[in-house]
Every structure is written in C-alpha cells, then in structure tokens.
C-alpha positions in Angstrom: 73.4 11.0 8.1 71.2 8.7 10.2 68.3 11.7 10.0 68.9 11.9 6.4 68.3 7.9 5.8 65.5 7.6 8.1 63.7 10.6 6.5 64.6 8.6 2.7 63.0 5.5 4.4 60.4 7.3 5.1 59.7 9.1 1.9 60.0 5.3 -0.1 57.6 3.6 2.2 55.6 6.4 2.0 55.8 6.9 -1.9 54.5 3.3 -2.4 51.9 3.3 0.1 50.3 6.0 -2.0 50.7 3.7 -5.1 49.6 0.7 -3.7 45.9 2.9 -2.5 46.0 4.2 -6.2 45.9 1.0 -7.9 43.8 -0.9 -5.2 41.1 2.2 -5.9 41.7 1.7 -9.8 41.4 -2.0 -10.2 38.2 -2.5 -7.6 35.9 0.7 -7.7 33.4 1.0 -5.1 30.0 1.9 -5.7 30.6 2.1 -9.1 27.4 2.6 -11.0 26.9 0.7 -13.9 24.2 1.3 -16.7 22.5 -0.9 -19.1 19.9 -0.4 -22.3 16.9 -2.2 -22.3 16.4 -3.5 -26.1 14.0 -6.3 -26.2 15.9 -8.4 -28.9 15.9 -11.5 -26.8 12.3 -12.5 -27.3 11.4 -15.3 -29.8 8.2 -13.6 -31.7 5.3 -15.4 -33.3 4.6 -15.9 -37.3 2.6 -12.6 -37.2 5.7 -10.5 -35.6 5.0 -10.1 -31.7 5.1 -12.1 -28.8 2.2 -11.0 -25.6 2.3 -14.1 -23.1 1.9 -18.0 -23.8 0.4 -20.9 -22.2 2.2 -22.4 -19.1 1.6 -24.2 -16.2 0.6 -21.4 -14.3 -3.0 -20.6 -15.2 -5.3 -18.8 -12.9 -9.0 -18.7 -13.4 -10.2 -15.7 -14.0 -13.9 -15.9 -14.3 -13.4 -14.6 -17.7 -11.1 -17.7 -19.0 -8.0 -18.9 -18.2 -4.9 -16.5 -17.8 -1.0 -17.3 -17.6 0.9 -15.2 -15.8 3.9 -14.7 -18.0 7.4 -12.5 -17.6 10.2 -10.7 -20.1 13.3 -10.8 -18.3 16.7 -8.2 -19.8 19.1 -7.0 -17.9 18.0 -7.8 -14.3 14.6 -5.9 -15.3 11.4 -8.2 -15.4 8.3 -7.3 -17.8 5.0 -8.8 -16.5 2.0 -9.9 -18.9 -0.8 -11.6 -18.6 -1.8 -13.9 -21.5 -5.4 -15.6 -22.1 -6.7 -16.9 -25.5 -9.1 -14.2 -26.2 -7.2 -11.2 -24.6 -3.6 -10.4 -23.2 -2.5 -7.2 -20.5 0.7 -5.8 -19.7 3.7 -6.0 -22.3 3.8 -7.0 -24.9 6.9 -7.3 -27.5 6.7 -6.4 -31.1 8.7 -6.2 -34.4 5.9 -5.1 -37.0 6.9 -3.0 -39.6 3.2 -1.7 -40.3 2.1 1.2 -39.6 -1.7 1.5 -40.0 -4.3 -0.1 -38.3 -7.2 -2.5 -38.9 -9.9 -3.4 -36.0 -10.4 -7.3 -35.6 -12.1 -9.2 -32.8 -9.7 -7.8 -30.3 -8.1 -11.2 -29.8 -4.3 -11.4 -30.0 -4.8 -13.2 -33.1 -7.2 -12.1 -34.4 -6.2 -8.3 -34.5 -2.1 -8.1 -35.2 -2.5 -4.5 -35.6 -2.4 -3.4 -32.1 0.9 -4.6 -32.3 1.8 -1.6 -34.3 3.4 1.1 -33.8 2.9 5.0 -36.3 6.5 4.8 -37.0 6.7 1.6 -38.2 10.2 0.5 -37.0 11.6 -0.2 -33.3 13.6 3.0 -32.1 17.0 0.7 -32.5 17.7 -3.4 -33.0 14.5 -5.0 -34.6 11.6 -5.3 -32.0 9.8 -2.7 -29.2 7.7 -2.7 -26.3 3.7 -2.5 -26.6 2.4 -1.5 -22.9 -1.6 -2.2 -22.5 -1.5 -2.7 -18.4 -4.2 -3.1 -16.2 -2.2 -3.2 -13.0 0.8 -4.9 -14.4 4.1 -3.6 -13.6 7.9 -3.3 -14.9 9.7 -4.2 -11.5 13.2 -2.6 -11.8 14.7 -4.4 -8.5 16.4 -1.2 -7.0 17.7 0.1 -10.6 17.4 3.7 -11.1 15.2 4.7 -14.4 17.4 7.2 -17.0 15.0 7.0 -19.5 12.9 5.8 -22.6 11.8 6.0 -26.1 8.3 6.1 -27.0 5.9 6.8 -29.5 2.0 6.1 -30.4 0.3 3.0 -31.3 -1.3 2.5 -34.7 -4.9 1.8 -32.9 -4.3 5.1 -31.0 -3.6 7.4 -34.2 -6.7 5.8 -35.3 -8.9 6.1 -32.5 -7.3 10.2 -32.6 -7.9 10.2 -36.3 -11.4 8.7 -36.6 -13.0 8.5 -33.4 -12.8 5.0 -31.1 -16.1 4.0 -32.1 -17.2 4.6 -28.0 -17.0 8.5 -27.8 -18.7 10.1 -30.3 -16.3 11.6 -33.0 -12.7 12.1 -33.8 -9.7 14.7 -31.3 -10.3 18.2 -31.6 -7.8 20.6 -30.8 -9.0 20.9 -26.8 -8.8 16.9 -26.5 -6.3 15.0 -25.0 -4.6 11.5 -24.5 -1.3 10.9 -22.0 0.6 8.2 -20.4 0.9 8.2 -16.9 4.0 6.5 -15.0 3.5 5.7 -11.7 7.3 4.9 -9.4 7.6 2.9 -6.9 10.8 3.3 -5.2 12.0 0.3 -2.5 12.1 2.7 -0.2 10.5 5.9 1.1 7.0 7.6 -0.1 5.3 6.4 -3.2 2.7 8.5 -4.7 4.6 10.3 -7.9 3.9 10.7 -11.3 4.9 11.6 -14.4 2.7 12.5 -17.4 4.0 12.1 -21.3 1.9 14.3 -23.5 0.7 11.4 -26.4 -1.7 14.2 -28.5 -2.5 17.6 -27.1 -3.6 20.7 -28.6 -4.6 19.3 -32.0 -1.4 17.0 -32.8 -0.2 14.1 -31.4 3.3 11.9 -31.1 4.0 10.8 -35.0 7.9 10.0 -34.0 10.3 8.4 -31.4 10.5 10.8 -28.5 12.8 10.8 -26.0 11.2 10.9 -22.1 14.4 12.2 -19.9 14.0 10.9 -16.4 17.5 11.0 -15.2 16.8 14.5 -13.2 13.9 12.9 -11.5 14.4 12.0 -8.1 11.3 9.8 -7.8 12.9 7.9 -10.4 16.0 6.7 -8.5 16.7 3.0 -6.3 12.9 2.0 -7.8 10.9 -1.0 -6.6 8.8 -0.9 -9.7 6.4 1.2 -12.1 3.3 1.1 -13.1 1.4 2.7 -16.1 -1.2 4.5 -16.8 -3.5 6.3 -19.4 -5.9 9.5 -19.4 -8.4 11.1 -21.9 -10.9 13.5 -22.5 -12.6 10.7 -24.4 -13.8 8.8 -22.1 -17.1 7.2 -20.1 -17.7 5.7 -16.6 -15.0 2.8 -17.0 -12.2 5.1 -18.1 -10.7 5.8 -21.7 -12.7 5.2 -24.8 -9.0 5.8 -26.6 -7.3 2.7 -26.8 -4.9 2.2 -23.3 -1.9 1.5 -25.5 1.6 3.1 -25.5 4.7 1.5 -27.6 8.6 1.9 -25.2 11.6 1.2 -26.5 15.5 1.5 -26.1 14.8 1.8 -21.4 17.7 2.6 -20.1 18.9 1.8 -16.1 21.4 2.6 -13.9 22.3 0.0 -11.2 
C-alpha cells in the first residue's frame, strides 16, 4: 500500500506539472512572430489628394533650395522623403482617384498627376504609396518583408504610351522598364536584388499585382530597402522614363 500511494503521488504531482508547462507555454508564447499590413491611412493629405513632405525645422541646404527631411511612420516601419518647394524624393502618399496624366512644371503643385496611379484606386483603405527615391529608403528595423502590392504610375503609362519627351519615341515590344529593390538586412551580406517587371515584351502593369517575397531569404530580419528603376530608354544620367513606382497594402512580419 505504501508503494501504491507513493507511485499515486507521484502520478498527481506529475499530472499537474505537465499542466501547469501547458498553460505557461499557452498564455506567454515565445518568439511568437507577429505580422502587420502596412496601409498608409494615417496620413493627413493636402486639398489636391496626396501628401510628399512639408516644411519643418529641419531644412538642409541643398545648393538647389531648401529641403526638409521628412518621415511616414506605421507600424514600427518609417518612410523617408525629402520635401523642397520646387521638387520632392522618396515617398510619397496619395489618394487620387485619376487615372490619366497631364505634364506640369514638375513641381509638387504644380503637377498633381504624378500622384496618380493607372488603376485609379489604392489596392485597399483609401490612399497608396508613390515611390520616386533618389537614395531614400523604407527602414524596416529588423522586420522581415512578406510582401506588396504595386502597380504603374499614370506619368509612366504615359511616358510607355507616348514617348518621355527625352528618348525619342514611344515602348516597342523589345523595350523595357523595372523596379529594382535593394535589402538591406541588419546583419550579414548586403548586395541582393530583386527585379518587378513594370512593362516588358510589348505590355506593361495595367492592375494591382501582387510581389511575393515571403520565400526570399534576403528579405528576412532587414535593416532597410532601397529602390530602384531601369530602362532601355535611357541617356547618360539614367532613365528618360519617369523613376516612379506606386506600393500599397506592405505587409511585415516582426
């Protein structure tokens, strides 16, 4: 009998040991990855429907005018843009419903319609992402990069459409126009990239597409990104087709 009630002891203390690990496990995970979407709802836009920067107190001298260093924050994810008077780089947020496009003086007020995008709607919510970077990066703070939405800017169906006004003519079916992405991972070798097709073989991206980068490795723990843009129309500088590329809907993993 003594043998019999140790061994029951044993069993009971036993029994809720393992209950006691199962709900500690259950009620604090660890490691648990959590994920987030990337909307770009929170910005207060302008009268004309987009937002690219503003004045601050932060204004460098750039030799070409004043610039203000300015930042999108969602979601632990920060969006830098640099905002002058006469131009604007990096990115910018938008909630234009127009699809076409109309050349201006290339000022952000002065030419809305590179705010556009060909679908004319955001992916979801109201209001989308217009990237024109010169260097200017999404830093991600060690988030891992699932994926995106995209699609083409009204000035760049244009530019495809009816020449750029630089290079002579309009796409043909061997031209081309892409997006690079450049990741930066906090730790380890930089050096990747990844190329989105934007027109190719005599078409070009009319729709929201989805760019899947949840198998990519380079995409993982990432420091930041960068973007970039090649063409076949192009001169010593770069691109004669407008450096433009409108995101929406970016979803992490953190």
């Amino acid at each position: 009998m003594k043998t019999n009630k140790l061994f029951g002891l044993s069993v009971l203390v036993c029994g809720f040991a393992l209950s006691f690990t199962s709900c500690s496990k259950d009620d604090n995970p660890v490691n648990e990855k959590k994920t987030a979407v990337i909307t770009f709802e929170n910005q207060t836009l302008n009268d004309k429907g987009f937002w690219c920067g503003e004045v601050n107190e932060n204004g460098i001298d750039t030799g070409y005018g004043t610039a203000y260093p300015c930042t999108y924050n969602e979601n632990g994810v920060s969006f830098n843009t640099m905002y002058g008077v006469s131009y604007w780089t990096g990115y910018a947020i938008s909630n234009r419903t127009e699809k076409g496009f109309t050349m201006g003086d290339y000022t952000p007020a002065g030419m809305p319609d590179q705010f556009n995008n060909i679908t004319g709607t955001a992916h979801g919510g109201n209001n989308f992402c217009v990237v024109q970077t010169y260097g200017e990066t999404i830093d991600l703070n060690g988030a891992t990069l699932k994926g995106f939405w995209y699609t083409n800017s009204s000035w760049v169906v244009d530019a495809i459409l009816n020449g750029d006004g630089i290079s002579p003519g309009n796409f043909g079916p061997t031209d081309y126009f892409k997006c690079v992405l450049y990741p930066t991972p906090v730790e380890g070798l930089s050096g990747a990239r990844y190329d989105i097709d934007l027109a190719k073989d005599g078409d070009y991206v009319k729709e929201w597409k989805y760019c899947d980068l949840s198998g990519v490795d380079a995409f993982k723990n990432l420091k930041s990104i960068s973007f970039n843009f090649e063409s076949s129309k192009k001169n010593d500088l770069g691109p004669t087709t407008p450096i433009y590329i409108c995101i929406d809907d970016i979803e992490i993993e953190y």
